[in-house]
C-alpha positions as CSV (number, residue, x, y, z in Angstrom):
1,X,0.0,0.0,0.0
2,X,2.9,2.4,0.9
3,X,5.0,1.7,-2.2
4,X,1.9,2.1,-4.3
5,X,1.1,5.3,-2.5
6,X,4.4,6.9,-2.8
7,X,4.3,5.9,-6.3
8,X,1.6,8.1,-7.0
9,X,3.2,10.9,-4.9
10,X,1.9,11.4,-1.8
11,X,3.6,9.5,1.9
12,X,0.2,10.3,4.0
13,X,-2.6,7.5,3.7
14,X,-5.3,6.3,5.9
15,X,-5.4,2.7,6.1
16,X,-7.0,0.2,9.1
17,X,-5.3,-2.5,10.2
18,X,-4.1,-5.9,8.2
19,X,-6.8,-7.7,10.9
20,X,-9.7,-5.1,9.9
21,X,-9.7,-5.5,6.6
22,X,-9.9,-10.0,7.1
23,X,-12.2,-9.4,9.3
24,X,-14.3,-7.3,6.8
25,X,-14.2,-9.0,4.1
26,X,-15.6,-8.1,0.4
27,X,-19.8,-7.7,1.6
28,X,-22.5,-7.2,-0.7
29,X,-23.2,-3.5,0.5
30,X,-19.8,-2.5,1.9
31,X,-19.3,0.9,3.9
32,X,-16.2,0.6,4.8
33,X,-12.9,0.4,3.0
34,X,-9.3,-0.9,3.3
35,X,-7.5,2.6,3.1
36,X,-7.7,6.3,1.1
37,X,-5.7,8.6,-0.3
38,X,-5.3,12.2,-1.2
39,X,-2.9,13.3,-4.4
40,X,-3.3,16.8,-5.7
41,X,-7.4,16.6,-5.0
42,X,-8.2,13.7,-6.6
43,X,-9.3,10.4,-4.2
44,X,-8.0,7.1,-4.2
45,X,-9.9,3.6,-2.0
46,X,-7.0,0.7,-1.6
47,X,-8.5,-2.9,-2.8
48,X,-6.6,-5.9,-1.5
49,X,-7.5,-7.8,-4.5
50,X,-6.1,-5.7,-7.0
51,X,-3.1,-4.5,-4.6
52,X,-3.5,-1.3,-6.0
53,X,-5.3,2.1,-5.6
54,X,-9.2,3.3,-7.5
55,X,-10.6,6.4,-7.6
56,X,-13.1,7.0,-4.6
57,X,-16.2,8.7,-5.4
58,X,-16.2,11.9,-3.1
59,X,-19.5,10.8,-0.9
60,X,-17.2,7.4,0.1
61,X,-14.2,9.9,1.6
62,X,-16.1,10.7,5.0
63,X,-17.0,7.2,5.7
64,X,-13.6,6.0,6.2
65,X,-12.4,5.5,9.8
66,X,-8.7,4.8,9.6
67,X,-6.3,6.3,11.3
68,X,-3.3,8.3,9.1
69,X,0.4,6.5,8.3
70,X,3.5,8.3,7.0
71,X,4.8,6.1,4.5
72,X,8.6,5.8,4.0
């Protein structure tokens, strides 16, 4: 998640935990997600299954709960 997010140039995410997200897996109606992103205005969700980063739709961004990480 990290390389992928420095990759698209930004070191601040918001991600939950590696437990969270098995314990939530994919759910028909899911209102929660693995982690966000921020770069230059433009909204990113992480998806384990792809191991890579999709745009968020902006009325997804408040519903995320995870706490920020500085990627190195």
């Amino acid at each position: 998640m990290c390389r992928t997010a420095l990759a698209l140039g930004t070191n601040t995410i918001s991600r939950n935990t590696v437990w969270w997200s098995v314990t939530h897996l994919p759910l028909p109606v899911q209102d929660e997600i693995h982690g966000r992103l921020d770069v230059g205005g433009r909204r990113y969700g992480w998806s384990y299954r792809d191991m890579d980063w999709y745009v968020l739709e902006d009325y997804v961004w408040d519903t995320v709960h995870a706490p920020p990480t500085i990627c190195h």
